[in-house]
N, C-alpha and C positions, 0 to 999 in steps of 0.2 A: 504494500500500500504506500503510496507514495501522495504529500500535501504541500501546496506551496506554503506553508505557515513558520514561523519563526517560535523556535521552543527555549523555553529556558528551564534549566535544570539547576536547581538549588540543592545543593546536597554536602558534608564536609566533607573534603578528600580525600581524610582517612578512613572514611565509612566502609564497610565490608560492603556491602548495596549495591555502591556507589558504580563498576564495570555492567552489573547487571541491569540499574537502572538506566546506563546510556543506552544499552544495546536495545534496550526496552525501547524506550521514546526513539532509536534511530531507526527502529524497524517502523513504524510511523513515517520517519521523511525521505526513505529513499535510499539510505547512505550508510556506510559500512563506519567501524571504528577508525578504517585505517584514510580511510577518505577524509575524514572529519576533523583528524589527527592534525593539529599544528595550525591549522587553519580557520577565519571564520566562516562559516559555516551557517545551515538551519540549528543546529544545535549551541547554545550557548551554556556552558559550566558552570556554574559561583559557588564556593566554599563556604559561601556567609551570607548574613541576610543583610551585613554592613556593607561588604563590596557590593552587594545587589544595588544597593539602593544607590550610593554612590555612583556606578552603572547607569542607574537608570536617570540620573541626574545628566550623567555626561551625554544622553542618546541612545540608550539602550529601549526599545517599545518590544518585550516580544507578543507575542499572538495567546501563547498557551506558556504557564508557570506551575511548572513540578517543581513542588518542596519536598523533600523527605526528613523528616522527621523519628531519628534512632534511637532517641530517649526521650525524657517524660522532661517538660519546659525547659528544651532546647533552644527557644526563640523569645527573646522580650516581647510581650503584648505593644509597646510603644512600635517597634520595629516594624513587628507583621502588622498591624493599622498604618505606620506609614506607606509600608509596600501596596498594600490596597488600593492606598489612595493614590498613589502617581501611578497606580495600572486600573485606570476605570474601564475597560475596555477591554481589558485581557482575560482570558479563561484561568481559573484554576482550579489546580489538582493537589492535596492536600495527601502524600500518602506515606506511611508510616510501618514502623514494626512491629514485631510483638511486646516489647518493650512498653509500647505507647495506646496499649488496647483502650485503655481508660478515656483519649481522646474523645469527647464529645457526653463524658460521664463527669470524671474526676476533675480533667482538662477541659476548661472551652475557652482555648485562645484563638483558634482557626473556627472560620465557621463549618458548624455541624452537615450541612449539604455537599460540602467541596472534598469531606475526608473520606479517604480508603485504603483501608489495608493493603501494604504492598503484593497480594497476593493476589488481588483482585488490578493492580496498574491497569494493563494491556486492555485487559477489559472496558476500563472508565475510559481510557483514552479513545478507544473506539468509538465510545458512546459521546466524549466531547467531538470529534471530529465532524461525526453527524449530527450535532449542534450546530455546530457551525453552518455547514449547509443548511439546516432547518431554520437559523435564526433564532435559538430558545437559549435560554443562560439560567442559571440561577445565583442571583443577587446573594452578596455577602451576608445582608442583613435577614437571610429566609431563617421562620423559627424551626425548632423542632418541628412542632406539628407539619410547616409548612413543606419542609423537606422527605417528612413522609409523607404527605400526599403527593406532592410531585413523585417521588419513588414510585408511589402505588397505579401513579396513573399512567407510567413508564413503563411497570409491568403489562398493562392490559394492552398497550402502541407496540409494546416486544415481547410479539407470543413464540413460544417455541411449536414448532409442524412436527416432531417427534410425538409419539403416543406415549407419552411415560404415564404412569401411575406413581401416586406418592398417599404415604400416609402420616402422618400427624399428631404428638402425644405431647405430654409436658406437664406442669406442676400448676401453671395458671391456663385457666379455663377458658378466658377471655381471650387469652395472645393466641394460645392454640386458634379459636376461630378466627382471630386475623389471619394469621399463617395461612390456614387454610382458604380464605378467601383471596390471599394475592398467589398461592399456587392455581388456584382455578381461573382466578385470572390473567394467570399466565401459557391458559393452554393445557395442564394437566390435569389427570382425572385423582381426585381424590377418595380416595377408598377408608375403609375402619383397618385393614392389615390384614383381613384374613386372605385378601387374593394374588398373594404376594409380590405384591410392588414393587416396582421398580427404584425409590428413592424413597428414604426414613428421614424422615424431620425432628429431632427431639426436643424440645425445648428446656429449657429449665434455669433456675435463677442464679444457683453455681454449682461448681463440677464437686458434687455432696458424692460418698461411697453408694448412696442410692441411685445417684444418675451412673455412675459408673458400673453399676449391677446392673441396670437398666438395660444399656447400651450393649453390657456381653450379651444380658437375655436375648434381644433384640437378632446380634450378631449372628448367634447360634442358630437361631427360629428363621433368619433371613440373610443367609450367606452371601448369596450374589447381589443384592441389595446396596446402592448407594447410599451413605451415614452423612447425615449433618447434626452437628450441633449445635441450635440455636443457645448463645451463652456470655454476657457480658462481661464475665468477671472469672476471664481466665489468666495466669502466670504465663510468661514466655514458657514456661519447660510443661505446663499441661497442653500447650498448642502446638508443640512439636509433639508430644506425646501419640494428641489425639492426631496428628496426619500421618506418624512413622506408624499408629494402628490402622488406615484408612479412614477417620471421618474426618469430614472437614469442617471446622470450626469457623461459624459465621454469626456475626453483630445480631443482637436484638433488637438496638437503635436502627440501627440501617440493614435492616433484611429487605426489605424492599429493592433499595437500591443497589446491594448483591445479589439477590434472586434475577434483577436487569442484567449485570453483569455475568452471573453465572449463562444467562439465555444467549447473550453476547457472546459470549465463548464457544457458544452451542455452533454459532451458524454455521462456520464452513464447513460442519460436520453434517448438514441437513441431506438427506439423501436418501442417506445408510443409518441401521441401528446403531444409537450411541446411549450414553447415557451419560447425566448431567456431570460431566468431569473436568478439574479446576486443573488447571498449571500450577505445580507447585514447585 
């Protein structure tokens, strides 16, 4: 995929990320590492959110600004409000580690709309690009609420044409029937479990020895089965846990707008049987 747009990538040097998130956003413009190497380019670099700005004083406007974010208030609030404001115009992408799950819980320096787990990048990017063709943005100042419903009504605009089946369990009553209603309206059929599904949704409020009993029960009773676990309040070392087991671990806050993503990921797999599976 190739865009005429001007990227900027914020990230510190030293970041371990840091190769993977170039190659990430260069697969977007067109251009290889060693093309890019040395020279200005669609890709611009910054170590800091201080060079940034100073940057962006001297003449820097880019199109799309990927921050990454390795630990938990890495960036002064004065900073990222000034970056904001001398890019009225520019897209961004807010995306982070495990480190920094708590973003938009613990933390809300970036706004809650623009963040996502670096797991999900490639995806958001995807779905920024075609924003841009569509003309849709979402304003720094969108609330919670307002970021799920855009999420929710993103889901229903990106259906997956795959037949999956999924089913749906969890601790609160309520979210479960959210969950349930943005997988249906995303295309798939929601069952009770006995007709064994193709994708497991669990939800729950944190990863308790219950949830974890849960999820082998589950395992066992539905092997070929794809695992998610809706869960906001996980450790970097329970989130590699749960992907080096197969489930993949996904925001409560923003399931909506990784369920779009997760669909995103789906496409160029349309055709052929697949089943909903994340880049990890």
């Amino acid at each position: 995929m190739t865009c005429g747009l001007n990227f900027l990538l914020i990230a510190h040097e030293s970041s371990p990320e840091l190769p993977s998130l170039r190659e990430t956003i260069l697969s977007f413009t067109g251009s290889t590492s060693a093309e890019s190497s040395g020279r200005q380019d669609s890709l611009r670099v910054v170590s800091s959110l201080g060079s940034t700005l100073s940057d962006i004083k001297d003449g820097l406007f880019p199109d799309l600004v990927v921050v990454y974010q390795g630990v938990p208030d890495e960036f002064a609030q004065s900073q990222i409000d000034e970056l904001i404001g001398l890019l009225p115009l520019a897209r961004f992408v807010i995306t982070f580690g495990p480190w920094c799950e708590s973003i938009g819980r613990t933390e809300q320096r970036w706004p809650i709309a623009w963040c996502v787990p670096i797991r999900h990048l490639a995806a958001r990017l995807q779905r920024e690009l075609a924003g841009f063709a569509a003309g849709e943005t979402t304003p720094p100042t969108a609330t919670r609420d307002e970021a799920f419903s855009q999420s929710a009504a993103r889901v229903g605009s990106c259906q997956s044409e795959t037949e999956l089946s999924a089913t749906v369990s969890g601790d609160d009553r309520h979210f479960v029937e959210t969950v349930r209603d943005q997988l249906i309206a995303s295309g798939m059929t929601v069952t009770d479990g006995s007709d064994r599904p193709d994708c497991i949704f669990l939800t729950a409020s944190l990863l308790s020895p219950r949830t974890e009993s849960e999820l082998a029960r589950l395992k066992r009773e539905f092997p070929a089965a794809e695992f998610f676990l809706l869960c906001d309040l996980l450790t970097p070392g329970q989130i590699e846990r749960l992907i080096s087991d197969g489930v993949t671990p996904m925001s409560q806050l923003r399931f909506g707008a990784e369920l779009v993503e997760l669909i995103a990921a789906q496409q160029p797999r349309r055709g052929r049987p697949s089943h909903f599976l994340l880049s990890r």
